[in-house]
Backbone bond lengths (Angstrom), bond angles and torsions (degrees), N, CA, C in turn:
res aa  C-N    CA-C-N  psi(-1)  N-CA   C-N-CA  omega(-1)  CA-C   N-CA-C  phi
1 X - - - 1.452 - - 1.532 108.60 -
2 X 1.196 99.17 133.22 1.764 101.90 176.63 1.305 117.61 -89.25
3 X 1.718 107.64 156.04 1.591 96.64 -179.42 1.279 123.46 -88.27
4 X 1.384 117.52 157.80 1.542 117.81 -172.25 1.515 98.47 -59.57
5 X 1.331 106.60 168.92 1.656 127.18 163.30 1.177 127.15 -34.90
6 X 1.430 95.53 -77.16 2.023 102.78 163.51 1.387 108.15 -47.28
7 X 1.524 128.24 -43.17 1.632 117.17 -163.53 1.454 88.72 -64.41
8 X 1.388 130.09 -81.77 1.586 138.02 165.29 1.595 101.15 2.11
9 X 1.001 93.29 -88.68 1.935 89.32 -166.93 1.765 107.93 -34.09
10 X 1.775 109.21 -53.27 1.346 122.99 -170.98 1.620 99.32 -37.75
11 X 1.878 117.00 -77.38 1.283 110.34 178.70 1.031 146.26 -19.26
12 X 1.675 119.34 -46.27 1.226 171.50 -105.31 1.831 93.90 -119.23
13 X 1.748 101.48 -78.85 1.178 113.41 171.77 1.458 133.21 -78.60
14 X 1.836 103.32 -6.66 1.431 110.66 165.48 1.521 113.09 -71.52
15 X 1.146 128.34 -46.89 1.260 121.13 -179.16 1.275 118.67 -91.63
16 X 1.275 123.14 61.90 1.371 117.84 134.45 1.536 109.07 -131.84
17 X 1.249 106.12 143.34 1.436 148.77 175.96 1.606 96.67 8.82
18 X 1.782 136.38 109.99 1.519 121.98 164.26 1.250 106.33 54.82
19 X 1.569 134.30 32.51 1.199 125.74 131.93 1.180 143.04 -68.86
20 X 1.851 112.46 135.52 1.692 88.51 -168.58 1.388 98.60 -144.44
21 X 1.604 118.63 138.76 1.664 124.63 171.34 1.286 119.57 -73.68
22 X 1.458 112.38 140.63 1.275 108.22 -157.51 2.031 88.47 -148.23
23 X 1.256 132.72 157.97 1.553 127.69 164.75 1.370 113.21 -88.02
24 X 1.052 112.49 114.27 1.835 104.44 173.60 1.164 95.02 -115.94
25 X 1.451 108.93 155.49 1.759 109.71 178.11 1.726 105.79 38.52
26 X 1.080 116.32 45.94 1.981 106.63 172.97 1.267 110.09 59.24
27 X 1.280 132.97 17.43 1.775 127.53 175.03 1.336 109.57 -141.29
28 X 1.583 104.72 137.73 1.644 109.30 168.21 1.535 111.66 -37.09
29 X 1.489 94.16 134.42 1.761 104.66 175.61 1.388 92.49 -150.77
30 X 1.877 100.71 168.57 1.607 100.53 -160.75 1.511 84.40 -152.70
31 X 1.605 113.91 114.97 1.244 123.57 174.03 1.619 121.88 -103.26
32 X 1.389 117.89 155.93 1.656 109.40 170.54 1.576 87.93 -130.54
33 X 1.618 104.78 129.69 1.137 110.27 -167.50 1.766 127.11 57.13
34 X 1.169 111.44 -140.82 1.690 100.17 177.97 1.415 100.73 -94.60
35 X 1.333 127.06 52.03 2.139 115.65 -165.04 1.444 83.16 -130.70
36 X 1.045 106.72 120.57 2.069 96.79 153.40 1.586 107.98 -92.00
37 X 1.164 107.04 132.19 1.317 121.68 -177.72 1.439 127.89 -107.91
38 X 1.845 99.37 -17.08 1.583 109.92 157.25 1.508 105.44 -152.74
39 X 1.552 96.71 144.72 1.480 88.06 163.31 1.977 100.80 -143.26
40 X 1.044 97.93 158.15 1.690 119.64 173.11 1.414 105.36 -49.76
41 X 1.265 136.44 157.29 1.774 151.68 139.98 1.127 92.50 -129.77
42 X 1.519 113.49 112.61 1.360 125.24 165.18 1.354 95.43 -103.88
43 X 1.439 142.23 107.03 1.473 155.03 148.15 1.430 82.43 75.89
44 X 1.330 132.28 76.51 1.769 132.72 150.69 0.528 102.75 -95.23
45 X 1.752 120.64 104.73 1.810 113.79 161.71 1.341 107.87 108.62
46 X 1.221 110.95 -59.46 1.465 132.59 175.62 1.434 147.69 -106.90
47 X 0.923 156.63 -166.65 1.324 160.92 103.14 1.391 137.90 0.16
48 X 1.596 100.80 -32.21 1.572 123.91 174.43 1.117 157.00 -76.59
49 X 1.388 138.66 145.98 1.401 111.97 -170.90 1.743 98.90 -122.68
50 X 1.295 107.84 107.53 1.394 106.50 -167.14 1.598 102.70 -115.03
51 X 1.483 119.94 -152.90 1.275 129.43 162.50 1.667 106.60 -166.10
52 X 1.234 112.30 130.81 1.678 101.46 176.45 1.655 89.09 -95.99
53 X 1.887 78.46 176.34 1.978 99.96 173.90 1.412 104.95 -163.49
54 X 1.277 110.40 135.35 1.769 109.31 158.65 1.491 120.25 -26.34
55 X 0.889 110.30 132.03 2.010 111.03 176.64 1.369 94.36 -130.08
56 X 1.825 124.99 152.03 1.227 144.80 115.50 1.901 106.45 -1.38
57 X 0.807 116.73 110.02 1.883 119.30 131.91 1.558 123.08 2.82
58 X 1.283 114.61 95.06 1.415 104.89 -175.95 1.776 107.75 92.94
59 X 1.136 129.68 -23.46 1.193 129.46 164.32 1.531 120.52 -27.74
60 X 1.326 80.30 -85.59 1.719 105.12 -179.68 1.848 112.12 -28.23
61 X 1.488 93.53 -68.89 1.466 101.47 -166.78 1.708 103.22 -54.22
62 X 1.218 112.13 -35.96 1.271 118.67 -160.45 1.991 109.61 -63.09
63 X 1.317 110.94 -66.35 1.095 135.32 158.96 1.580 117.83 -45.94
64 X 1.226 129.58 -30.92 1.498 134.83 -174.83 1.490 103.37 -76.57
65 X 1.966 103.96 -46.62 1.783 110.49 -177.23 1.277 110.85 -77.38
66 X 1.600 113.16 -22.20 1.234 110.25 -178.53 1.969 124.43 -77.70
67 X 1.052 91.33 -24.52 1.446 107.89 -164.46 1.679 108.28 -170.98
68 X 1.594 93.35 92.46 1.185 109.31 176.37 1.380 137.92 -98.02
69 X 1.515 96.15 -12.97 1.454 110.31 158.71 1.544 104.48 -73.47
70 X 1.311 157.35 65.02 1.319 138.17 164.21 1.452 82.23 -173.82
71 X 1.052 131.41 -37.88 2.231 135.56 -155.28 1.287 92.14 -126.91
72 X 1.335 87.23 149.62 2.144 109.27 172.70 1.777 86.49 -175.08
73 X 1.429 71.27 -175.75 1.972 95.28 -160.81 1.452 84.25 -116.30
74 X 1.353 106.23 134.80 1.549 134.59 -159.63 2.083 98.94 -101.64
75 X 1.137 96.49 118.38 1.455 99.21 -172.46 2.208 93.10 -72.22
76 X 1.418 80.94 145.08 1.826 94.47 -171.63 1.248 104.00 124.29
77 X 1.972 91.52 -104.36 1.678 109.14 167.07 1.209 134.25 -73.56
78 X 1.407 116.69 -5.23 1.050 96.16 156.44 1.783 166.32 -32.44
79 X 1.180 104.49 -50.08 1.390 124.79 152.23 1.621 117.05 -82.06
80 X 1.757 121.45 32.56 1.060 125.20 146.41 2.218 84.54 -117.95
81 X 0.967 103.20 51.14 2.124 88.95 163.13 1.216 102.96 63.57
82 X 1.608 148.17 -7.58 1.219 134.33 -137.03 1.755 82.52 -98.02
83 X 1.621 117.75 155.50 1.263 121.50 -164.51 1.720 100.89 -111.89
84 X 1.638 113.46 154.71 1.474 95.63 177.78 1.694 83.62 -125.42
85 X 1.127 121.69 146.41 1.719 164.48 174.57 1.482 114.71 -96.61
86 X 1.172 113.41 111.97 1.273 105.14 170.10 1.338 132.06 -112.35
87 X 1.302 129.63 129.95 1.520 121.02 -149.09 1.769 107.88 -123.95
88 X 1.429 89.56 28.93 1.776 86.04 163.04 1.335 102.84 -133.06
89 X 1.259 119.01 38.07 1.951 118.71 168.65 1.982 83.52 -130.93
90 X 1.364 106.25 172.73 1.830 107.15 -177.12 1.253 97.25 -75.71
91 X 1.544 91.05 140.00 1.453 107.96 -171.90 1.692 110.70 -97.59
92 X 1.214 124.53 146.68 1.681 115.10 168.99 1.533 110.30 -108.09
93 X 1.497 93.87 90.84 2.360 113.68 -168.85 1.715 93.49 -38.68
94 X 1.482 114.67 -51.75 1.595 113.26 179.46 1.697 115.25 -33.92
95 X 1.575 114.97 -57.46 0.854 97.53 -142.55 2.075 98.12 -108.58
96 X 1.785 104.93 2.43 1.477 95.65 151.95 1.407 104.74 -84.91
97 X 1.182 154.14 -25.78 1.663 154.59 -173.91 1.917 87.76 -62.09
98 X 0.927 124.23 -13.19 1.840 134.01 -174.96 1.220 89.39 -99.91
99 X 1.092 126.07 -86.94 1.709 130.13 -179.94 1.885 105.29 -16.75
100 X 1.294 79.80 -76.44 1.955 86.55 -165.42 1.509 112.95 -56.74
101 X 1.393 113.48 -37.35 1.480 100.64 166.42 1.288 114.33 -61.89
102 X 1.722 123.44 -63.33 1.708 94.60 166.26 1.585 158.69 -26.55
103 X 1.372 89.85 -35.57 1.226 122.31 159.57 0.996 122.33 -44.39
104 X 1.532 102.17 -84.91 1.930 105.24 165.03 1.256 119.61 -27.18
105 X 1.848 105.45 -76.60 1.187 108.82 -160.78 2.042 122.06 -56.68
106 X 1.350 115.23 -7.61 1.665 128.32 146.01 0.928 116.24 -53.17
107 X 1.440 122.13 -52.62 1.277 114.55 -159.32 2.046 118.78 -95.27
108 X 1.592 100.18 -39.54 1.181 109.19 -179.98 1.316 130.46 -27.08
109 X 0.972 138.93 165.23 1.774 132.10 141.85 1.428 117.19 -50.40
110 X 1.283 115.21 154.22 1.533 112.04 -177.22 1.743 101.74 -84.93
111 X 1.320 136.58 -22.92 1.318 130.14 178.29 2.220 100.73 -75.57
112 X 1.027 116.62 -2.54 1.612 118.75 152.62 1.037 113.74 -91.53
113 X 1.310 128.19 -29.24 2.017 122.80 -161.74 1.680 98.72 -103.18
114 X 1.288 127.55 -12.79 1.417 136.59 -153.30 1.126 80.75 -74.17
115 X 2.104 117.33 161.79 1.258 118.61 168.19 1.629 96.02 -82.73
116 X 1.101 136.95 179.10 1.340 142.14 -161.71 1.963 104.97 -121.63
117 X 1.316 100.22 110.46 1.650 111.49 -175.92 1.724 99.97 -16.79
118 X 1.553 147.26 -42.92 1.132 117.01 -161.67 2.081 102.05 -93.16
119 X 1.220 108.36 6.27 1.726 112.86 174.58 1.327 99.54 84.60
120 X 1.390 116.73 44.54 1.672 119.88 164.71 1.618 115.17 -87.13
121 X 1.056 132.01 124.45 1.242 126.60 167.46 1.282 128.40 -29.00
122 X 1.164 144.75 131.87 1.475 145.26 155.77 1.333 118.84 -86.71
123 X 1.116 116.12 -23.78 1.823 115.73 -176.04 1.445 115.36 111.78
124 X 1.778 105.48 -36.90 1.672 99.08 176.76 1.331 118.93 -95.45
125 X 1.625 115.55 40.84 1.465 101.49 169.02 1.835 117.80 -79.17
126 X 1.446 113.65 -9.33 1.191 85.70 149.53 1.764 102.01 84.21
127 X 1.524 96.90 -2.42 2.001 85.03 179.49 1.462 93.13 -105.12
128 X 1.634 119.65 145.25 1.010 143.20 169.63 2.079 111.36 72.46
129 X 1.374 96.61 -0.58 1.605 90.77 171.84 1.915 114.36 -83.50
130 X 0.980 95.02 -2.41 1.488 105.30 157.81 2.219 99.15 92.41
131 X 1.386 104.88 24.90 1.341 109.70 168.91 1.814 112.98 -139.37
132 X 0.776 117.66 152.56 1.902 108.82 152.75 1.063 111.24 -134.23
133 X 1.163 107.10 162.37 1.716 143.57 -137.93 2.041 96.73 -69.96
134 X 0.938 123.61 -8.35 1.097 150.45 118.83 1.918 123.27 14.83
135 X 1.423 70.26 -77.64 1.596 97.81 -162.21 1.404 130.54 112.29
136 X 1.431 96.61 -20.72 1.606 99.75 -157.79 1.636 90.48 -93.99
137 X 1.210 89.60 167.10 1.992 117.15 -179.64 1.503 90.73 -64.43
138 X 1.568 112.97 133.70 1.539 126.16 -175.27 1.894 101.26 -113.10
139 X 0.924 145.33 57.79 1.324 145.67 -170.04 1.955 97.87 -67.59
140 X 1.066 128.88 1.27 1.775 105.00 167.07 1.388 97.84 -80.88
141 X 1.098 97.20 154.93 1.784 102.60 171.91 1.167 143.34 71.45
142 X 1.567 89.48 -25.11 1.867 102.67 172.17 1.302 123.79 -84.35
143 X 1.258 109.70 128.65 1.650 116.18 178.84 1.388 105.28 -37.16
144 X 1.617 115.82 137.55 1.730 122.46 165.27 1.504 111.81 -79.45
């Protein structure tokens, strides 16, 4: 049996580095440090079962025109870039497991996102996930 959506996302945002669930506004949310970097919309507003997250600069718009069945602009944060996900049409786990690490790595502390004195990866370097550290929209390399 597979896991529901919310469980999916939950996993998702449990394992990375000092993440922790917490209820804001009455819905699963998942902070690193004091930042929430995702939280659930279970029927806000709507019909839907979505989840927003911090995005890169240019994200949002990009992803919303591109594919609007899956992205929309999340009433709140929205007009801080934050992206909304929707998780009752098929989801592609690859490319929210992309989302939420971005996410994080915005929001985190920099002693989580730092590369680590012996040059071990952290996850937010940010090459080939189709953004840099930046903010801005990274179009070399990223799948069309």
């Amino acid at each position: 049996m597979s896991l529901s959506a919310p469980a999916r996302l939950r996993s998702i945002c449990l394992a990375l580095p000092e993440a922790d669930e917490r209820l804001s506004h009455g819905e699963p949310s998942w902070f690193a440090g004091k930042g929430m970097f995702v939280t659930v919309s279970d029927h806000h507003h709507d019909d839907r079962l979505a989840f927003w997250c911090a995005a890169p600069a240019g994200v949002q718009e990009h992803l919303v025109a591109s594919d609007p069945v899956h992205f929309f602009r999340p009433p709140y944060v929205g007009h801080r870039g934050w992206i909304g996900v929707y998780l009752d049409v098929a989801v592609d786990w690859t490319g929210v497991k992309d989302l939420v690490l971005d996410a994080y790595c915005l929001v985190a502390p920099a002693r989580l996102t730092a590369a680590p004195a012996d040059g071990a990866r952290t996850g937010c370097e940010m090459t080939g996930r189709g953004h840099d550290r930046s903010g801005t929209l990274d179009t070399h390399g990223a799948d069309s």
